[in-house]
C-alpha positions in Angstrom: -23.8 -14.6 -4.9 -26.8 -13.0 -7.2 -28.1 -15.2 -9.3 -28.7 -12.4 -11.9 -24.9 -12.2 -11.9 -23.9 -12.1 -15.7 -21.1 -9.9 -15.9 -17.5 -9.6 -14.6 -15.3 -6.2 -14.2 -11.7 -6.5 -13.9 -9.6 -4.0 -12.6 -6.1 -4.5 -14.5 -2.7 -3.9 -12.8 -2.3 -5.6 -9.7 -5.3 -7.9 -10.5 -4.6 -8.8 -13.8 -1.1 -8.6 -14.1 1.7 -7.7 -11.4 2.8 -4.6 -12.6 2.6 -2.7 -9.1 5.8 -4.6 -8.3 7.2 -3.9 -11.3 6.4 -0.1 -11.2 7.7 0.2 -7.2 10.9 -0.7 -8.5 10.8 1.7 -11.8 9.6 4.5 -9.5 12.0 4.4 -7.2 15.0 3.9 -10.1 13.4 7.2 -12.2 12.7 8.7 -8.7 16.7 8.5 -8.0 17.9 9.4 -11.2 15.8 12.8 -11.0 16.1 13.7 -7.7 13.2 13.2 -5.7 12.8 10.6 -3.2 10.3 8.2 -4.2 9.3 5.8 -1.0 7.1 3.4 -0.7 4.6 4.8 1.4 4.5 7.3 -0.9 3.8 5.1 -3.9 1.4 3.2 -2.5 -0.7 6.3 -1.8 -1.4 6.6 -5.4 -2.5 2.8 -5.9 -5.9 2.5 -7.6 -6.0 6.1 -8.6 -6.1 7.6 -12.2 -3.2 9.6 -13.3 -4.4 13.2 -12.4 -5.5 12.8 -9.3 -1.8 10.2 -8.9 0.0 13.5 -10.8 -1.4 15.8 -7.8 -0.3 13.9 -4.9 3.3 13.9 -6.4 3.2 17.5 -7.5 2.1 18.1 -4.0 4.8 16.0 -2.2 7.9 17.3 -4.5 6.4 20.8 -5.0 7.0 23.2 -8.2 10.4 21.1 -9.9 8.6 18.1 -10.6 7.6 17.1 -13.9 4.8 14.5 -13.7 4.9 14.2 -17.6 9.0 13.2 -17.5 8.5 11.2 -14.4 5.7 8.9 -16.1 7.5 9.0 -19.6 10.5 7.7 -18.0 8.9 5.0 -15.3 6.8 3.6 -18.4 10.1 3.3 -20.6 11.3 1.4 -17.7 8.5 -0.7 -17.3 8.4 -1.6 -21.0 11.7 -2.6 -21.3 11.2 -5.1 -18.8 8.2 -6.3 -20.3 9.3 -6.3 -23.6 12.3 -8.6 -21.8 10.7 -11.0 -19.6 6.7 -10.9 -21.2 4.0 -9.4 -19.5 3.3 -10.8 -15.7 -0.1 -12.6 -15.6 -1.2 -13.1 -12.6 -1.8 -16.5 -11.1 -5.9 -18.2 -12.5 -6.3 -14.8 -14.8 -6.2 -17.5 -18.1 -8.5 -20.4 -16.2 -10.7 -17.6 -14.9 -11.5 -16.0 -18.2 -12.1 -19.0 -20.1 -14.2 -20.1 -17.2 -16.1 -17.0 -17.8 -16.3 -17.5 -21.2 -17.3 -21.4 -21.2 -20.5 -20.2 -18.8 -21.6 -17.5 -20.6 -20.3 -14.5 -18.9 -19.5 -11.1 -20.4 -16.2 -10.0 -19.1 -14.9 -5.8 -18.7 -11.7 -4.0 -18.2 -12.2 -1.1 -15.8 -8.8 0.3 -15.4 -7.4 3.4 -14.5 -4.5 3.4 -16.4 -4.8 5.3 -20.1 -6.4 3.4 -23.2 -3.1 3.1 -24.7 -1.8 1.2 -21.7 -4.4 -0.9 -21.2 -4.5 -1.6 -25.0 -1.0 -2.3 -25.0 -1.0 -4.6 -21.7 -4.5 -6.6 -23.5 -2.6 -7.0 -27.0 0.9 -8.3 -25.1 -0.6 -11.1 -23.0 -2.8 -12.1 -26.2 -6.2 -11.8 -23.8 -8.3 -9.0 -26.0 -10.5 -11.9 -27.2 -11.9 -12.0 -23.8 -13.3 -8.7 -22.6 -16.6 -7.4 -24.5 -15.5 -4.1 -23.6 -13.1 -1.8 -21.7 -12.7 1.6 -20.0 -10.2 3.7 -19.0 -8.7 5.9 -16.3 -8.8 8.7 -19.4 -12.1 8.1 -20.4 -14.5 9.3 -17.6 -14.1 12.6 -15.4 -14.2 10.9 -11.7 -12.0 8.4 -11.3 -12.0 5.6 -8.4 -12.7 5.4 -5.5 -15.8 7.5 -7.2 -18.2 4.6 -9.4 -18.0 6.2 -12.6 -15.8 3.7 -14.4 -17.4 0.4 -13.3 -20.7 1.8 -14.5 -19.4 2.9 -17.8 -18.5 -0.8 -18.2 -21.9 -2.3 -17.2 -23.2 0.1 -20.0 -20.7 -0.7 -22.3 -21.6 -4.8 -21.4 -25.5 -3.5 -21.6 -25.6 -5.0 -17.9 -27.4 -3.2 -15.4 -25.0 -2.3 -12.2 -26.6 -5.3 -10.2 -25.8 -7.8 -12.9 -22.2 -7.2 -12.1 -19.4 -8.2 -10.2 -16.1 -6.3 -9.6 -12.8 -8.1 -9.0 -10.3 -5.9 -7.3 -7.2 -5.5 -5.2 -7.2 -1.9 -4.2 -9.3 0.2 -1.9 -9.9 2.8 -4.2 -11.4 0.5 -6.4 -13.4 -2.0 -3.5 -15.1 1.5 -2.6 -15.8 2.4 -6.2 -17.5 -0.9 -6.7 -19.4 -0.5 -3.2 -20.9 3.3 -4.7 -21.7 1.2 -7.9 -23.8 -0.9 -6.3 -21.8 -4.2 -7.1 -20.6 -6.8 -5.4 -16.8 -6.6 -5.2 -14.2 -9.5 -4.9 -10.8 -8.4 -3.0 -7.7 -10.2 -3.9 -5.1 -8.1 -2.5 -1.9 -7.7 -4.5 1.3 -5.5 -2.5 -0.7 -3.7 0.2 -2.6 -5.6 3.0 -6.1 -4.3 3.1 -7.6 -2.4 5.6 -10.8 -3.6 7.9 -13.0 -0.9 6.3 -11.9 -2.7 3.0 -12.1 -6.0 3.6 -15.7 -5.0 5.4 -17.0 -3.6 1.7 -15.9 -6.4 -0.1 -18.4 -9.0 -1.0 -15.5 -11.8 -0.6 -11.9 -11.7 -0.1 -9.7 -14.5 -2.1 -6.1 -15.3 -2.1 -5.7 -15.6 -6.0 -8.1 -15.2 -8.8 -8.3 -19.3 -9.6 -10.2 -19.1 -6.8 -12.6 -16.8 -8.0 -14.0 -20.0 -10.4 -14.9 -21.5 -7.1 -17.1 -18.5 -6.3 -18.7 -18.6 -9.2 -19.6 -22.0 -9.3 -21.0 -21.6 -5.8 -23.9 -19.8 -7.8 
């Protein structure tokens, strides 16, 4: 661990909260409702990605008849209604972790590539906006993960330089953007076991993010 470490950058669903699980099964309920079969394989091609370059590997699978706009309008209604039901699905150590973070002095950043809206909306539900000096989204930069663009925006936004930072993540999209950054990146996988080439970039690999306050107290 750097001792010049002073910022952390989250990555939000699947690391923050378990909303890939959620979304399979939405997917695959909208996906059978419309039409088009939605498998796993498939879905789990698109984790990590922002929603154009998610929208062309669908359009690309299903071809000319499918509507990426209705699709995600209807798997998000979905996925609300659940949440609205049930409360939004923190992951195991996220609260310990980020008043950990907090308590030491650390500066703490969404890097998501989901839309403002939903990260806003995600932030505001689980009552954690307090904690993150800043936050950018999968709508805000041009290149999105596995390219660095996003977890440097939030080092800027944190006025951190790149080496003061640490990325927490659980998808290879978003290990490799870290690795490009040029900052140290934590795997904690979520659905999807992670590859050798992944596990390789990742400065450390931990089952749950409460273990995360380990690592940083190893500093």
């Amino acid at each position: 661990m750097r001792k010049s470490l002073k910022g952390l950058i989250f990555d939000m669903d699947g690391l923050m909260f378990d909303t890939e699980r959620l979304s399979t099964t939405c997917w695959v309920k909208v996906g059978e409702e419309s039409g088009f079969p939605i498998t796993r394989k498939l879905i789990d091609s698109t984790r990590g990605l922002d929603r154009r370059k998610t929208a062309k590997i669908l359009e690309t699978e299903f071809g000319g008849g499918f509507d990426f706009q209705r699709f995600s309008d209807k798997t998000r209604a979905y996925m609300d209604e659940e949440i609205f039901a049930a409360g939004m699905p923190i992951k195991k150590g996220l609260p310990e972790l980020l008043v950990h973070a907090q308590n030491k002095g650390y500066l703490c950043a969404v890097a998501s590539s989901s839309e403002r809206e939903r990260v806003d909306f995600y932030l505001r539900t689980a009552n954690l906006t307090q904690y993150f000096a800043a936050t950018v989204c999968g709508d805000e930069i041009e290149r999105g993960k596995p390219e660095p663009d996003i977890f440097l925006k939030a080092a800027e936004k944190m006025g951190l330089n790149p080496e003061e930072c640490m990325v927490l993540e659980d998808s290879k999209y978003g290990i490799k953007a870290a690795a490009h950054a040029g900052m140290p990146a934590v795997l904690i996988p979520d659905t999807i076991a992670p590859e050798q080439e992944t596990r390789r970039e990742a400065y450390a690999e931990k089952s749950s993010l409460l273990e995360v306050i380990d690592l940083l107290e190893e500093a």
